[in-house]
MDAnalysis code that builds the backbone (N, CA, C; Angstrom):
import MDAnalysis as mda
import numpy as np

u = mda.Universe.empty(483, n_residues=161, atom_resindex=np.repeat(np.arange(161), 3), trajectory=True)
u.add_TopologyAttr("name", ["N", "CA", "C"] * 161)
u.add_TopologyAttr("resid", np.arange(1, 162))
u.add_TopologyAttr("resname", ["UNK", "UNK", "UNK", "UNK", "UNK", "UNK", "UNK", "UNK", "UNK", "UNK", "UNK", "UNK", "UNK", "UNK", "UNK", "UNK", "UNK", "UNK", "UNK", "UNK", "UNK", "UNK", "UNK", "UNK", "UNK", "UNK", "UNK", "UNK", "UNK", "UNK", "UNK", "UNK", "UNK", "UNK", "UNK", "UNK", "UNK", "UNK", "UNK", "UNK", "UNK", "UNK", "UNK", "UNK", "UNK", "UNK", "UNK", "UNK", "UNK", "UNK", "UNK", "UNK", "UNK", "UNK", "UNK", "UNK", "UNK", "UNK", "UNK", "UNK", "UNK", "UNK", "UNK", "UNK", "UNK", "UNK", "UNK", "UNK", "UNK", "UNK", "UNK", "UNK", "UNK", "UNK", "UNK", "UNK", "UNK", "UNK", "UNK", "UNK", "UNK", "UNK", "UNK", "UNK", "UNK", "UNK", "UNK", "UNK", "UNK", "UNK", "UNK", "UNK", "UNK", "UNK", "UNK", "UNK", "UNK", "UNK", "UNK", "UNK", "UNK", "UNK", "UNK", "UNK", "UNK", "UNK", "UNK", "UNK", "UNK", "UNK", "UNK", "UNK", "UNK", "UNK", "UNK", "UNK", "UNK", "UNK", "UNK", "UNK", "UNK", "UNK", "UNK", "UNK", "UNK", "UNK", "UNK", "UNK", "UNK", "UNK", "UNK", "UNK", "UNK", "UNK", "UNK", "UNK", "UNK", "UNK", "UNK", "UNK", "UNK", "UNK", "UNK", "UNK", "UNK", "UNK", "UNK", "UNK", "UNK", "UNK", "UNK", "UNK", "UNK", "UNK", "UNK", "UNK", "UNK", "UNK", "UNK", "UNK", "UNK"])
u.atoms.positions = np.array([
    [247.983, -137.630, 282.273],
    [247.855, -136.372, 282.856],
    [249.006, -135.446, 282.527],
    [250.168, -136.291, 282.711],
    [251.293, -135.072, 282.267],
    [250.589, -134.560, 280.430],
    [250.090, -135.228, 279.453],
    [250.237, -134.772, 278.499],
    [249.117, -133.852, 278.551],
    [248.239, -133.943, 279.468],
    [246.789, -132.904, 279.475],
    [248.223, -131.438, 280.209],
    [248.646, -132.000, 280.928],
    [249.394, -130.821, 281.714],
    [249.962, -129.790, 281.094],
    [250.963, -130.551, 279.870],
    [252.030, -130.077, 279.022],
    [250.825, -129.475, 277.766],
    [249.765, -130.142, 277.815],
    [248.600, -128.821, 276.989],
    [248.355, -128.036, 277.152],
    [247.921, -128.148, 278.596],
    [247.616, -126.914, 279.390],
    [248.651, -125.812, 279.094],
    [249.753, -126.176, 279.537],
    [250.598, -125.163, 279.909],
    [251.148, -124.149, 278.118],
    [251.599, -125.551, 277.352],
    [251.031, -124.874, 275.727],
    [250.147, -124.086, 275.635],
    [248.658, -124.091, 275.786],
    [247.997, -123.426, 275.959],
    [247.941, -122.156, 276.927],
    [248.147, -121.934, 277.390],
    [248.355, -120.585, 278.677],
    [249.565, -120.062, 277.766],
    [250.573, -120.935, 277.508],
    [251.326, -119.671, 276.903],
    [251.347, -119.120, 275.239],
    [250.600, -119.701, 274.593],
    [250.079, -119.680, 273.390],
    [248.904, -118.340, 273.363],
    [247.998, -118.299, 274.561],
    [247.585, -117.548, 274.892],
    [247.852, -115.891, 275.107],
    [249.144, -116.369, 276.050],
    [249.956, -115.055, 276.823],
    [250.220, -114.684, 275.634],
    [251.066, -115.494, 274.392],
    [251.712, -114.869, 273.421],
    [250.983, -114.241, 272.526],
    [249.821, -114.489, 272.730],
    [248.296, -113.623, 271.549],
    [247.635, -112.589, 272.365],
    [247.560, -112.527, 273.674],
    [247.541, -111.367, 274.445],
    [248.751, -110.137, 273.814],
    [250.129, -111.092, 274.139],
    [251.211, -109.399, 274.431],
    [250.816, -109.099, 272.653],
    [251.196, -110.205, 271.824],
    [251.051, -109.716, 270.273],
    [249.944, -108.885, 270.092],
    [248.738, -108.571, 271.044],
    [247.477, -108.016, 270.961],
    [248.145, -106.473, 271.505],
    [248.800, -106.660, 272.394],
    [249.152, -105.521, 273.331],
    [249.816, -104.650, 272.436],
    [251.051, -105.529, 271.734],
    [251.646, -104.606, 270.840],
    [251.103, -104.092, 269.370],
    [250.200, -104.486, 269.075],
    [249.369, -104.158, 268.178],
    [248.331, -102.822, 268.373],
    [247.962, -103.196, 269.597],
    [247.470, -101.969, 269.983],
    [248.378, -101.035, 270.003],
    [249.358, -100.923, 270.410],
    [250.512, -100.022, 270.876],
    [250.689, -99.227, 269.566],
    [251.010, -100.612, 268.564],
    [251.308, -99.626, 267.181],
    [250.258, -98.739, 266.653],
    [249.431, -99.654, 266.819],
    [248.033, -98.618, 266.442],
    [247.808, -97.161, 266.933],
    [248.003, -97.572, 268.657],
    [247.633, -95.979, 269.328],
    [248.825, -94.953, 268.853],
    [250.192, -95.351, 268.325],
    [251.247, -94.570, 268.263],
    [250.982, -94.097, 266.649],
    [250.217, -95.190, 265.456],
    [249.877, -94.768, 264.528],
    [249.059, -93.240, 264.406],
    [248.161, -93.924, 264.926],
    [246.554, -92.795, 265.134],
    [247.381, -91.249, 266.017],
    [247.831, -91.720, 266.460],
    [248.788, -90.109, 267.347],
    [249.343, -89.470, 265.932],
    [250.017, -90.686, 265.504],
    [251.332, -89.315, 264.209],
    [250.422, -88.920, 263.595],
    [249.259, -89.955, 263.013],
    [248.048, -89.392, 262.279],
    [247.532, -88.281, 262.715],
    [247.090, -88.049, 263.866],
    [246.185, -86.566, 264.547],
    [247.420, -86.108, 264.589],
    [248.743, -85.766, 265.113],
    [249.691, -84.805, 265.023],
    [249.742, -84.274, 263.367],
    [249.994, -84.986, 262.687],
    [250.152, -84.969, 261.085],
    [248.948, -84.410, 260.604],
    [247.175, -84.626, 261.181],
    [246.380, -83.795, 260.986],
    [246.132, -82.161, 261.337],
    [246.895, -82.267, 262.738],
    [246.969, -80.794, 263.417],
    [248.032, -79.928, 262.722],
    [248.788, -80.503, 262.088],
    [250.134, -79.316, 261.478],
    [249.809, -78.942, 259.971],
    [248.369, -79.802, 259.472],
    [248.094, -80.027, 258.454],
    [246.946, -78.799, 258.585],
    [246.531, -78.602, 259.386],
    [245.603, -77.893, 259.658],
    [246.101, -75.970, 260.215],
    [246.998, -76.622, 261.161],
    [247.726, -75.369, 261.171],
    [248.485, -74.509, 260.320],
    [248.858, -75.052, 259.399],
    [249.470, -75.101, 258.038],
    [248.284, -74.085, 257.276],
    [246.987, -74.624, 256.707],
    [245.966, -74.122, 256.096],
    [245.368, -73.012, 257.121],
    [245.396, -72.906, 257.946],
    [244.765, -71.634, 258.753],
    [245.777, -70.319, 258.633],
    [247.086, -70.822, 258.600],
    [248.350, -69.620, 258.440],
    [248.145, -69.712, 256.865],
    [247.780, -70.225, 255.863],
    [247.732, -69.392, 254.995],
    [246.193, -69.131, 254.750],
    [245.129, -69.264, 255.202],
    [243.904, -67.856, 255.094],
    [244.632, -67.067, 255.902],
    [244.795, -66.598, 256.849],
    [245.715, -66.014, 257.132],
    [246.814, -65.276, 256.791],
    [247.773, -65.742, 256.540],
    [248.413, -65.088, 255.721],
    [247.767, -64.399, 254.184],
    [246.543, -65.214, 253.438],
    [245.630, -64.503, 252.370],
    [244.895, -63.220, 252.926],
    [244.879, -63.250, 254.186],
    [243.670, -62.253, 254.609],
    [244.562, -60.866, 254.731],
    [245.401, -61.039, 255.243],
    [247.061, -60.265, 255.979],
    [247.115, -59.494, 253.681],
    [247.516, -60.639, 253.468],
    [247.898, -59.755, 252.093],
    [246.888, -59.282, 251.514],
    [245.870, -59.664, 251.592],
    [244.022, -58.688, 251.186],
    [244.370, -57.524, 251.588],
    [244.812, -57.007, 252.876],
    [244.630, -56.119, 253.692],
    [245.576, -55.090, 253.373],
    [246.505, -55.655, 253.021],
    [247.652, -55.000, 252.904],
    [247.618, -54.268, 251.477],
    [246.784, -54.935, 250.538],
    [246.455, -54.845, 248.863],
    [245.572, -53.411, 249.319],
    [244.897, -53.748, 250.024],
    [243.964, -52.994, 250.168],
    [244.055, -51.444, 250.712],
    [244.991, -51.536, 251.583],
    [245.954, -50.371, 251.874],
    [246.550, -49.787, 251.192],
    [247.403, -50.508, 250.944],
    [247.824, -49.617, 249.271],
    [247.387, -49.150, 248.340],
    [246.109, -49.361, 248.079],
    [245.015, -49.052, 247.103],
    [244.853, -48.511, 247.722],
    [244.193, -47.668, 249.056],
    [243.461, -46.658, 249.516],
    [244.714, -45.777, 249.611],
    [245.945, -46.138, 249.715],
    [246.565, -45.051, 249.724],
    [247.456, -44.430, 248.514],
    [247.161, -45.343, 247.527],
    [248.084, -44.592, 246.376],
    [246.531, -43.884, 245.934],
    [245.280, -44.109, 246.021],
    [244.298, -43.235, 245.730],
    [243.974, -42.153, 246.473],
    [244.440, -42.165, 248.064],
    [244.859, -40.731, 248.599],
    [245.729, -39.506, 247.829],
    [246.788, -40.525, 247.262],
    [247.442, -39.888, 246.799],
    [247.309, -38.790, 245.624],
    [246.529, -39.764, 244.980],
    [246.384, -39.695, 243.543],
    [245.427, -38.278, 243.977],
    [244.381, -38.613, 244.391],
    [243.589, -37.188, 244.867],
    [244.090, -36.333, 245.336],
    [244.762, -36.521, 246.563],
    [246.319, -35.475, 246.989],
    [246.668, -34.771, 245.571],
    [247.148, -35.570, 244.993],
    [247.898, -34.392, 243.509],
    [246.950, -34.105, 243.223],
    [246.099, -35.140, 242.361],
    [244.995, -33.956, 241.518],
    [244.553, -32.447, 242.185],
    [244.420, -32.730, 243.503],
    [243.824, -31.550, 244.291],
    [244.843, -30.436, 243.860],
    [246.001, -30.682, 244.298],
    [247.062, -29.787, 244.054],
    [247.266, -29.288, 241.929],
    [247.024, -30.327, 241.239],
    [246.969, -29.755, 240.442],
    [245.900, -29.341, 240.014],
    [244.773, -29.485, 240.621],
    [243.298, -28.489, 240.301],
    [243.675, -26.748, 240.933],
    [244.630, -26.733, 241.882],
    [244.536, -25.572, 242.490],
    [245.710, -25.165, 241.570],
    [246.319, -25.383, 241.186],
    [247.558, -24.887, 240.341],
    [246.811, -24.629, 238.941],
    [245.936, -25.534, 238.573],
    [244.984, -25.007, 237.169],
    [244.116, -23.887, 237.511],
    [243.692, -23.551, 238.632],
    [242.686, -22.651, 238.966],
    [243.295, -21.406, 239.475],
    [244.792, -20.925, 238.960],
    [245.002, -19.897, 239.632],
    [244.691, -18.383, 238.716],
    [244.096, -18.405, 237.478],
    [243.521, -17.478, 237.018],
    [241.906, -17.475, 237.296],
    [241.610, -18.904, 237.568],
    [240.033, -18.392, 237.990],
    [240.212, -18.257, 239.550],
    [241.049, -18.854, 240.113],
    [241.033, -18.010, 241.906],
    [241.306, -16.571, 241.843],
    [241.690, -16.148, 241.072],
    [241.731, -14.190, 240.883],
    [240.402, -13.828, 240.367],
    [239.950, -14.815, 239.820],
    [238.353, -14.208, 239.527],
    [237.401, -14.867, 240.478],
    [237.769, -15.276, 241.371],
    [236.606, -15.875, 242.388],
    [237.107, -14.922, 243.415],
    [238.555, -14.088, 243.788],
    [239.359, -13.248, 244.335],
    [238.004, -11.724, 243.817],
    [238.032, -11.714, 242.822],
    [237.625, -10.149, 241.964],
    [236.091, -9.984, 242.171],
    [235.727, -11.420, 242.162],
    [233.903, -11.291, 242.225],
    [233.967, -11.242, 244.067],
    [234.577, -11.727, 245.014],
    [234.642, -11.413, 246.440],
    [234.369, -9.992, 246.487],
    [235.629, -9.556, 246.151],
    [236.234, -7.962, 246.374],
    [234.251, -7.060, 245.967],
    [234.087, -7.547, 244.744],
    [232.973, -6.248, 244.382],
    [231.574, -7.071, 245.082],
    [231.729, -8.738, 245.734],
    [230.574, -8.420, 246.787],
    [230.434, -7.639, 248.003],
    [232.069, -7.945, 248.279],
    [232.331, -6.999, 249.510],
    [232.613, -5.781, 249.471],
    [232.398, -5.183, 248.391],
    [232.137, -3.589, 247.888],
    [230.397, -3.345, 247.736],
    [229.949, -4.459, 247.195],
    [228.490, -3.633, 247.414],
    [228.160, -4.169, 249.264],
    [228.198, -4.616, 249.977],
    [228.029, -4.610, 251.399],
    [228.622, -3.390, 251.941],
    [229.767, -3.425, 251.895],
    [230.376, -1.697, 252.252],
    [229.564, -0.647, 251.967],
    [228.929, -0.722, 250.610],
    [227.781, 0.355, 250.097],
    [226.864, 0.258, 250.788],
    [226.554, -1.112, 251.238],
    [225.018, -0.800, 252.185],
    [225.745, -0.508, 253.328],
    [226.334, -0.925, 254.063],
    [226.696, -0.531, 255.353],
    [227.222, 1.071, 255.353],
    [227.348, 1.425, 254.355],
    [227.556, 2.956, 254.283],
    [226.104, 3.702, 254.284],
    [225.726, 3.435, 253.405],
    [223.714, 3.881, 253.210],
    [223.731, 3.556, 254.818],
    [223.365, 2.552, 255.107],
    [222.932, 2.770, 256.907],
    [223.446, 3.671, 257.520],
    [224.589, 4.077, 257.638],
    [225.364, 5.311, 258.579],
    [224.531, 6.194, 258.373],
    [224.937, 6.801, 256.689],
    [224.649, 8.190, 256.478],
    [223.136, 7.993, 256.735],
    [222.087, 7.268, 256.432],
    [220.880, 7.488, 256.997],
    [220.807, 7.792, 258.268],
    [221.266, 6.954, 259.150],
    [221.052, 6.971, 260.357],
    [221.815, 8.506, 260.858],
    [222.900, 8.924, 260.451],
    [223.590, 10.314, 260.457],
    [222.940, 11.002, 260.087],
    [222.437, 11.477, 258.616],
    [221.735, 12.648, 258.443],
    [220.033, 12.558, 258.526],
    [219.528, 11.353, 258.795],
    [218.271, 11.395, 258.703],
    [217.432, 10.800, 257.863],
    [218.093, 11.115, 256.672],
    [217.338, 10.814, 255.416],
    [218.208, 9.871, 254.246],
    [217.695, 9.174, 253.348],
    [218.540, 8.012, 252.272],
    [219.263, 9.179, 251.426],
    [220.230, 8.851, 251.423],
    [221.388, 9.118, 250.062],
    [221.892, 8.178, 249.669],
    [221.872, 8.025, 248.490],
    [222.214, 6.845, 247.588],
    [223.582, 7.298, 247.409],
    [224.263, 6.183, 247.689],
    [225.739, 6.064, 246.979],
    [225.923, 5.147, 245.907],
    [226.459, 5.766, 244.870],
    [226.739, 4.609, 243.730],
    [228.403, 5.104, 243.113],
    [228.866, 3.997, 242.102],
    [229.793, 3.849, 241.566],
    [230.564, 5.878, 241.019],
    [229.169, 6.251, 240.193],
    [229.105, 7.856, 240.219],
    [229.585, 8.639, 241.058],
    [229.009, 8.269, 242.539],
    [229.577, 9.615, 242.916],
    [230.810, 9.720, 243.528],
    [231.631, 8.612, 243.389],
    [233.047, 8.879, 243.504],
    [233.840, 9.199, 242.265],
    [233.045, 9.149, 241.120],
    [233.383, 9.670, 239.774],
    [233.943, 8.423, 239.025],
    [234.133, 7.308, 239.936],
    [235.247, 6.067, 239.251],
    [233.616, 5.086, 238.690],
    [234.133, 4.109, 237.935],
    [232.991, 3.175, 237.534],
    [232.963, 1.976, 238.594],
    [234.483, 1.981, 239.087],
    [234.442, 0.773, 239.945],
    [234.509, 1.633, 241.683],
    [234.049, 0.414, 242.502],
    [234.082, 1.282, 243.897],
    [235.293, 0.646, 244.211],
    [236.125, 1.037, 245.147],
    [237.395, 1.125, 245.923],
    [237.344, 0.484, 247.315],
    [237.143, -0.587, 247.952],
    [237.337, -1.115, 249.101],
    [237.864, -0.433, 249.905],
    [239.158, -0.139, 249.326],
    [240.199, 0.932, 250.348],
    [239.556, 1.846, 251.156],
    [239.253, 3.028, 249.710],
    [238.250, 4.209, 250.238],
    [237.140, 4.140, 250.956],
    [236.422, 3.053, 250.742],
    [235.050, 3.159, 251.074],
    [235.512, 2.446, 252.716],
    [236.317, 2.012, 253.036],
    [236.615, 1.531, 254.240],
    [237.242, 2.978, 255.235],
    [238.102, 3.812, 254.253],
    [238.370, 4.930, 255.291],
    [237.099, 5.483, 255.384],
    [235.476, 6.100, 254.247],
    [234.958, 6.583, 254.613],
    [234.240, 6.067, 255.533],
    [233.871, 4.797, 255.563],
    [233.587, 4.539, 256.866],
    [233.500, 5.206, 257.761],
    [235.110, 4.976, 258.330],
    [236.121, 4.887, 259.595],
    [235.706, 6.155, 259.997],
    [235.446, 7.280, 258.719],
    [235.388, 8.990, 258.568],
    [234.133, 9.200, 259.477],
    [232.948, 7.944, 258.681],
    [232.122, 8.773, 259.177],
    [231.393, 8.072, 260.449],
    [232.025, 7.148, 260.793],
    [231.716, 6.377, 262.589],
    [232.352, 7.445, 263.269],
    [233.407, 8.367, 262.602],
    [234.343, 9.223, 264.036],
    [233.438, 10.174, 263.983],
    [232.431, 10.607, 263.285],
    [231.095, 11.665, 263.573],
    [231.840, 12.251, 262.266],
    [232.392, 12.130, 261.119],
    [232.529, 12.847, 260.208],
    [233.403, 14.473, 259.992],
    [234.351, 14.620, 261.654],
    [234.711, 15.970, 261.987],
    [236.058, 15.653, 261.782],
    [237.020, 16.481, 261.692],
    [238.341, 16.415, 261.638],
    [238.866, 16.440, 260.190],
    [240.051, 16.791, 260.056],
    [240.638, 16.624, 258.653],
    [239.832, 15.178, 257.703],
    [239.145, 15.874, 256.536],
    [239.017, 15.120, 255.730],
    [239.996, 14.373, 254.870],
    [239.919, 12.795, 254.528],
    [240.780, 11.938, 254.379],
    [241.102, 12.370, 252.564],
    [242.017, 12.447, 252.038],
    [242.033, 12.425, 250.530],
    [240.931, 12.778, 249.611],
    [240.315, 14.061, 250.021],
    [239.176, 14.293, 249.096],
    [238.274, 13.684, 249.739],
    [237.992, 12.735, 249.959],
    [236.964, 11.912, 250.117],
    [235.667, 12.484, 250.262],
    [235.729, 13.241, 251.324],
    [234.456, 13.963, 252.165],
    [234.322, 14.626, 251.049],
    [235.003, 15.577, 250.265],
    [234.397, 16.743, 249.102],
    [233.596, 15.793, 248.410],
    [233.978, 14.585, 248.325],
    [233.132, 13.706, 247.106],
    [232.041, 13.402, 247.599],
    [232.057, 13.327, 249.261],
    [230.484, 12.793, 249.752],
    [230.102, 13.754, 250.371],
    [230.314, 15.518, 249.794],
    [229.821, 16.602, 249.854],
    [228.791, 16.751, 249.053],
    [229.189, 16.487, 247.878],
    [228.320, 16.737, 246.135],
    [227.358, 16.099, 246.638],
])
C-alpha cells in the first residue's frame, strides 16, 4: 500500500505539474495573441493615417490647382482688359452715338408733344455730321423749361431753322 500511496501521490503531482505547465502556456499564449492584436491595431492605425494623410495631400493638390488657376484667370482677365483698351474706346464711341440716337428720339417726343406736330431732327440740322451729347442734353434741359428764357449757345437759332 505504501507503494500504491507513493503512486498516488507521484501521480497528483505529476498532474498538478501538467495543469500549472498548461496554465502557463496559456498565459503565454493569451499575452502572445494581445502583442499580436496590439501589433495589429498600430498596424492598422498606421495605414488609415496614411489614406489619410493621401486624402489631406489630394486636397491640398487640389487647392492649389484651383487656385493658381484663379489666378491664372485673375491675370489673363487683367491682361485682356489691358489688351482691350483701344477697343474699350470703341465700345466707349459706339455707347456715346447709341446714346445720341435715344437723345434724338427723346427729343422728337418733346418737340412733338410741344408743338404738335413731327419735326425731324437729324445730324443736319445742327450743321455738324456727328450729334453732340453735350448739346443735345442742354437742348433738352431748354426745352422741358418750356423753351423761354435766354437761349443756350445758339442752340435754339439752330432748332429755329
Amino acid at each position: 500500500m505504501k507503494a500504491k500511496l507513493k503512486e498516488r501521490k507521484r501521480w497528483k503531482a505529476a498532474e498538478q505539474a501538467w495543469q500549472e505547465e498548461q496554465v502557463q502556456l496559456k498565459a503565454k499564449r493569451v499575452a502572445r495573441e494581445k502583442a499580436e492584436a496590439e501589433r495589429a491595431e498600430r498596424e492598422r492605425a498606421k495605414a488609415e493615417k496614411a489614406v489619410w494623410e493621401a486624402k489631406e495631400k489630394r486636397v491640398c493638390k487640389e487647392e492649389e490647382r484651383q487656385e493658381a488657376e484663379h489666378k491664372h484667370k485673375a491675370k489673363a482677365s487683367k491682361g485682356d482688359e489691358a489688351g482691350a483698351g483701344a477697343t474699350s474706346s470703341e465700345a466707349r464711341g459706339e455707347t456715346a452715338v447709341t446714346n445720341s440716337g435715344q437723345i434724338t428720339n427723346a427729343l422728337e417726343v418733346i418737340l412733338d408733344e410741344s408743338y404738335g406736330y413731327g419735326m425731324p431732327v437729324s445730324p443736319s440740322d445742327s450743321g455738324s455730321s456727328e450729334l453732340n451729347p453735350e448739346e443735345l442734353c442742354k437742348e433738352a434741359k431748354w426745352l422741358e423749361a418750356g423753351g423761354k428764357g435766354k437761349e443756350a449757345e445758339g442752340e435754339g437759332k439752330d432748332m429755329a431753322k
